[in-house]
C-alpha positions in Angstrom: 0.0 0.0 0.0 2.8 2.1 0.8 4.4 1.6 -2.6 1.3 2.2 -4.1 0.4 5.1 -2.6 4.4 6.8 -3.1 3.6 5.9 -6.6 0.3 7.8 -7.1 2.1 11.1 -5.4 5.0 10.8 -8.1 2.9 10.6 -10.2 1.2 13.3 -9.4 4.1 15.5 -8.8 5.9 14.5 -11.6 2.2 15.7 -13.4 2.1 19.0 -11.5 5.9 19.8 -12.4 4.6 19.0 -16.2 2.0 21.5 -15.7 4.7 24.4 -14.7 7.2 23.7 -17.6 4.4 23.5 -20.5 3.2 27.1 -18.7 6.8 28.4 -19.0 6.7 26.6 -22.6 3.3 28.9 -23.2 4.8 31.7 -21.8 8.0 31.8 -24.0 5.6 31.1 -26.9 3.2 34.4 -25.8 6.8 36.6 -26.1 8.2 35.1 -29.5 5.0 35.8 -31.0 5.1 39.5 -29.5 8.6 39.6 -30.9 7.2 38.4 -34.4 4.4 40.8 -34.7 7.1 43.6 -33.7 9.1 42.2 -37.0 6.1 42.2 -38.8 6.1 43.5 -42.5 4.8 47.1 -42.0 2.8 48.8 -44.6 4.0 52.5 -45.4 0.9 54.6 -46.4 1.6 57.2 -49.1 -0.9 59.6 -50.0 -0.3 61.6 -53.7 -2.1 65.1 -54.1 -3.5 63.2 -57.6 -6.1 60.7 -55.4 -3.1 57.7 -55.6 -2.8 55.6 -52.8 0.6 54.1 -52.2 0.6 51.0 -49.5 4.3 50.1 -49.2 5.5 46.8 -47.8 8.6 47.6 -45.7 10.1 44.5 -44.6 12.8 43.6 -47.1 15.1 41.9 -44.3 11.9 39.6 -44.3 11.8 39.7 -47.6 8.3 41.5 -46.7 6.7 38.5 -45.6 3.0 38.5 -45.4 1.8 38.1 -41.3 -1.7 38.6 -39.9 -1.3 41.7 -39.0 0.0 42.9 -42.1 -2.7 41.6 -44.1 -5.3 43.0 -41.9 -3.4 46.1 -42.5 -3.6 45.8 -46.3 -7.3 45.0 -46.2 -8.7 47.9 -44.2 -6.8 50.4 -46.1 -8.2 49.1 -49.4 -12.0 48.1 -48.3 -12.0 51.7 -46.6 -9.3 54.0 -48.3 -8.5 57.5 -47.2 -11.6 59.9 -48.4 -10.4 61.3 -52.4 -8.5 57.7 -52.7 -9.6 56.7 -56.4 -6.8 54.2 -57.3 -4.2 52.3 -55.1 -0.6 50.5 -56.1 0.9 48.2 -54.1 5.0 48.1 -53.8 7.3 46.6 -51.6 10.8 47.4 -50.6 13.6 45.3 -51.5 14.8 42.9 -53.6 11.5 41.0 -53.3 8.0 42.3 -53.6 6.7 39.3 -50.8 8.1 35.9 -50.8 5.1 34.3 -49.0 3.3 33.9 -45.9 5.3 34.5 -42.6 6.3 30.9 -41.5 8.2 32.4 -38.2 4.9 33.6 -37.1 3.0 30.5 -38.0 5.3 28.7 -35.8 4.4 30.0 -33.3 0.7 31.0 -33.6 -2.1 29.3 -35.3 -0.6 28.3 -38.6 -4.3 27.3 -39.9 -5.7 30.8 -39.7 -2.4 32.6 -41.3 -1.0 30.5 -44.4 -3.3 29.6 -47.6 -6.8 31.0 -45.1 -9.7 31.2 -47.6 -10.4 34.7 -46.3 -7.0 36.4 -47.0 -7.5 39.4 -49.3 -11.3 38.2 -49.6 -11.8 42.3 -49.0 -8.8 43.8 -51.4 -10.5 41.6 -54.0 -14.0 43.5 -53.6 -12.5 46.6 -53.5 -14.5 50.0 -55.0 -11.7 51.2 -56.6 -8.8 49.7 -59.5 -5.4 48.3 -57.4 -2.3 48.2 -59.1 0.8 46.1 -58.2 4.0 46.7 -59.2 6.3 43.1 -58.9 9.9 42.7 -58.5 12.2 39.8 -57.8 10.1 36.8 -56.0 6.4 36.9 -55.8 5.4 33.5 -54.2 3.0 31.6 -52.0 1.0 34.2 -49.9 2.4 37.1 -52.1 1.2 35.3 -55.1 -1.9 35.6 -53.9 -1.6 39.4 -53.0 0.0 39.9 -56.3 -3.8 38.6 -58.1 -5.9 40.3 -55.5 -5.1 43.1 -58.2 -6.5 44.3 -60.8 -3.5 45.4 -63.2 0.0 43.9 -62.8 3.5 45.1 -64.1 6.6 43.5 -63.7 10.4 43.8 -64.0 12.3 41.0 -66.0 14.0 39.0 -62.6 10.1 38.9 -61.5 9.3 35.1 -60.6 5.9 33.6 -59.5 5.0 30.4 -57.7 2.8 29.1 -55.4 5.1 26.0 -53.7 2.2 24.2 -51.8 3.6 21.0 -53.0 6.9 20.9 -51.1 5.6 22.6 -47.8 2.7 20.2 -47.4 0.2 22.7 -47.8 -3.3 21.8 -49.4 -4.1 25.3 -50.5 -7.8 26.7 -49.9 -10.4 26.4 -52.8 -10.4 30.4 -53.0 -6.4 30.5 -53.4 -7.0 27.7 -56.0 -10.0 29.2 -57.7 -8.0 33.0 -58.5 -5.0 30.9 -59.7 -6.9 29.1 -62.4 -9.3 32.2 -63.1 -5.8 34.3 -63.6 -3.6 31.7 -65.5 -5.9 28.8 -66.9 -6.1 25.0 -65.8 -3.2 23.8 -67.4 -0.8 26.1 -66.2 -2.5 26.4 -63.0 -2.2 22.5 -62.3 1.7 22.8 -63.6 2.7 25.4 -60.7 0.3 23.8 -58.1 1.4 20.0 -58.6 4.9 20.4 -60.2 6.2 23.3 -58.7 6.3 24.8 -61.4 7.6 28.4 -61.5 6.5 31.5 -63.9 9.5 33.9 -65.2 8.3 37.7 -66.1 8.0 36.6 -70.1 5.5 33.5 -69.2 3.4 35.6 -66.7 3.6 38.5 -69.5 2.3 35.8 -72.4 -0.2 34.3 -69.2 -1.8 37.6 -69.4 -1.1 37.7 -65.3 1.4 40.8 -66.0 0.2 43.6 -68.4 3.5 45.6 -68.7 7.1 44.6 -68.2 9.3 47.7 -66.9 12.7 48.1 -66.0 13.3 47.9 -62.4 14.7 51.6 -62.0 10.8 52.6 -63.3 9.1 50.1 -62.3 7.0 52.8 -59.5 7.3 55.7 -61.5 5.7 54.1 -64.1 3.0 52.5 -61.7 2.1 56.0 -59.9 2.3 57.3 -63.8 -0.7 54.9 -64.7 -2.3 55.2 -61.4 -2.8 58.9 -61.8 -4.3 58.0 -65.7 -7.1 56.5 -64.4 -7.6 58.6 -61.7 -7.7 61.5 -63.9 -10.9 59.7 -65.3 -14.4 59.7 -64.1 -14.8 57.8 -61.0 -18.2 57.2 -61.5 -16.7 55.2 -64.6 -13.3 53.7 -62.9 -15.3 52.6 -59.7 -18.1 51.4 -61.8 -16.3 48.9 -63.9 -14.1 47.8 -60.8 -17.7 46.6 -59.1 -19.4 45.3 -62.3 -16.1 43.0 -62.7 -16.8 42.0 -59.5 -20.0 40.9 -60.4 -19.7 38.9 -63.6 -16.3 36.9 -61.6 -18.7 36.2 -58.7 -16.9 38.0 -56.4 -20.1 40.5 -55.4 -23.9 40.5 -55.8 -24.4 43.9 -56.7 -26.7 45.5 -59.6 -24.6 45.2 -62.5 -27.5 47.5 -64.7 -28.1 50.2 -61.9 -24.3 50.3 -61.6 -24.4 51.2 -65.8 -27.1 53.2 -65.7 -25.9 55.6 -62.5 -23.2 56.7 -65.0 -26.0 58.0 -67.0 -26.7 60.5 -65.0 -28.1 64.0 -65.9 -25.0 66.2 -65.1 -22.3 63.8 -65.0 -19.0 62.7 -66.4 -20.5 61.0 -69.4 -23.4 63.4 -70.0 -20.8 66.1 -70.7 -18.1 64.0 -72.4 -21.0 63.3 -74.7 -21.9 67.4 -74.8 -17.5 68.3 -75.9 -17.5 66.0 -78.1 -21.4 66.8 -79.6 -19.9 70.4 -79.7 -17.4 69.7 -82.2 -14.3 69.0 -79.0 -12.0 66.7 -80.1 -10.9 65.3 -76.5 -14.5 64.4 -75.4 -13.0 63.2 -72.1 -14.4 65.6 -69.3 -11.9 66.3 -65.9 -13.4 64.4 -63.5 -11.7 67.1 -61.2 -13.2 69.9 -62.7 -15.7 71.4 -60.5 -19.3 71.7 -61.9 -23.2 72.9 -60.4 -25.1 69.6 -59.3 -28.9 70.4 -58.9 -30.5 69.8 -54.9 -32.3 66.6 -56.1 -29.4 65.2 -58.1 -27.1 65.8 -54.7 -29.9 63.9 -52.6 -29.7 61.0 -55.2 -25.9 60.9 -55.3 -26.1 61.0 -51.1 -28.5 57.8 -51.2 -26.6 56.2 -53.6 -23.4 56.8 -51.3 -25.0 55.8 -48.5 -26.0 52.6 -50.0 -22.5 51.8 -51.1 -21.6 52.7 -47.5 -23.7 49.9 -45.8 -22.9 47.5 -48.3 -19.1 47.7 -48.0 -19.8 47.8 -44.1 -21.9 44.3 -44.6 -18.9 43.2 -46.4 -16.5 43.7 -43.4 -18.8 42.5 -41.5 -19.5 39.3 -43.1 -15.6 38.9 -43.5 -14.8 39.6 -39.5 -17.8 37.7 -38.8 -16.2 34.3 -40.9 -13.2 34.8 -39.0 -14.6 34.9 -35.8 -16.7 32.0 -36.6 -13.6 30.0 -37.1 -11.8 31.2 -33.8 -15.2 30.1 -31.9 -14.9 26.8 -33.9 -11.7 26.0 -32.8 -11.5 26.8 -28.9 -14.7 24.9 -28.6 -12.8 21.8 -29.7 -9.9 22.5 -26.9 -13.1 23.1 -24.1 -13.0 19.5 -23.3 -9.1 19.0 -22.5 -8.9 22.6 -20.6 -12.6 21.2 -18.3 -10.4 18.0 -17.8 -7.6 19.5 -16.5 -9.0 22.0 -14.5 -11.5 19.2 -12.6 -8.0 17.3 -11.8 -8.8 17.0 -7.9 -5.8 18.6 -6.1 -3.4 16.3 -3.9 -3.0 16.8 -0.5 0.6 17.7 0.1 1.7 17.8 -3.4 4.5 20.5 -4.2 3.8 23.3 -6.9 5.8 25.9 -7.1 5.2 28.3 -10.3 8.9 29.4 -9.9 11.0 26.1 -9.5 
């Protein structure tokens, strides 16, 4: 009995000194995370007087790897830009515009939620305005993804593009997989999926993934150079077409047709492109800028119509924070049972803890 019973209180000590080095474990784990999200990729916000919206990754000692926070980052900036925004380009500092998901973090967080999550960029692809991204050196993996989030694409010649699932032992997420084979086809999309395959500047050119090859020293001047084109233009027009895309790819459920016919509008962009040009003009392109008289009730309308876009974007975060949550709920409800058991462990008389030892 004796033997017995000095068995069940090593056991239990031997349990209760388990206890105090998986919490030092947790503990260490709770300050290398800290430490991750203070090396997180930062994104540098530059505002241009021309309505541009520059989002800068600045983490090229991480070769500006893509971390929750950073992507959050990314995503509230585009889904609610800076009031007079009308087009954003994305860059990144260093030799690499992102060379994927931040591992260091996964490691040590909740991989599940960070790499390959159906949700990432689910936002900067409904955006209300065109994004432009301007590639250099390695886009893979997580920045990949980023990288097709966009609408219009240039590249330097070193620019690369893959999406290694294969060799980490990742099965990506059916959105991930979905905007690879909408952007570059079946065929190709099954070659850098299940052979590794990877894209150089010229094949992503001939893919139609990049629209313009530049020379890295202009690669941004040329992508601020284009992003001030089209926002030069009508909004009602730029913003419009960005949305009734989204439509026709299933990416939003919005009125394609009252999208078209807002930009019919008595008094707007097109009504008096059509007047220069019915006048004998020959640039029938009106200055979006230029400032005009808008009748009371055509004000009211434009309000409502603002205020509807409002609400909708707003269900859109929503639903987007809401799936997210979901997913956290999902997941500590399945470690309930393990933390009820160990917290019901009946204490042992005389047994030593001590948190510091």
């Amino acid at each position: 009995m004796s033997w017995i019973g000095d068995r069940g209180s090593a056991s239990t000590a031997l349990r209760d000194r388990a206890r105090v080095v998986i919490g030092r474990i947790r503990r260490a784990e709770r300050v290398d995370v800290a430490g991750s999200a203070d090396q997180a990729t930062e994104v540098e916000v530059r505002r241009h007087a021309d309505g541009v919206l520059e989002l800068r990754l600045n983490g090229a000692s991480r070769r500006n790897a893509l971390g929750r926070s950073t992507i959050d980052r990314l995503e509230s900036l585009v889904s609610i830009p800076p009031v007079g925004t009308r087009v954003v380009v994305l860059t990144a500092e260093g030799p690499d515009f992102s060379a994927g998901y931040d591992l260091r973090e996964a490691a040590h967080g909740n991989a599940e939620r960070l790499i390959a999550n159906g949700l990432n960029f689910a936002l900067l692809k409904k955006s209300r305005v065109p994004v432009i991204a301007a590639l250099h050196g390695n886009v893979i993996g997580g920045g990949l993804e980023l990288a097709l989030a966009a609408d219009v694409r240039l590249a330097t010649p070193n620019t690369k593009l893959g999406l290694p699932a294969g060799r980490l032992g990742l099965v990506y997420s059916e959105e991930g997989v979905r905007l690879l084979v909408d952007s570059v086809g079946e065929s190709r999309a099954r070659s850098m999926l299940l052979a590794g395959s990877i894209l150089t500047c010229a094949e992503a050119k001939l893919s139609g993934i990049v629209s313009e090859v530049v020379e890295a020293d202009f690669l941004e001047r040329r992508a601020l150079e284009l992003a001030a084109t089209i926002a030069s233009w009508p909004a009602v027009a730029t913003s419009g077409n960005r949305r009734v895309l989204n439509v026709v790819l299933g990416a939003d459920l919005e009125d394609a047709k009252a999208l078209r016919l807002a930009s019919f509008e008595p008094g707007g962009a097109l009504a008096l492109s059509i007047e220069r040009f019915a006048s004998g003009h020959g640039d029938a392109v009106v200055d979006d800028a230029a400032p005009r008289l808008i009748p009371l009730d055509k004000m009211a309308l434009r309000l409502k119509s603002l205020r509807h876009r409002v609400n909708a974007e707003a269900d859109t975060a929503r639903s987007v924070l809401a799936s997210r949550g979901g997913a956290r709920l999902r997941r500590a409800q399945k470690s309930t049972p393990l933390a009820l058991a160990t917290a019901q462990d009946p204490p042992t008389v005389g047994a030593r803890t001590d948190a510091n030892s």
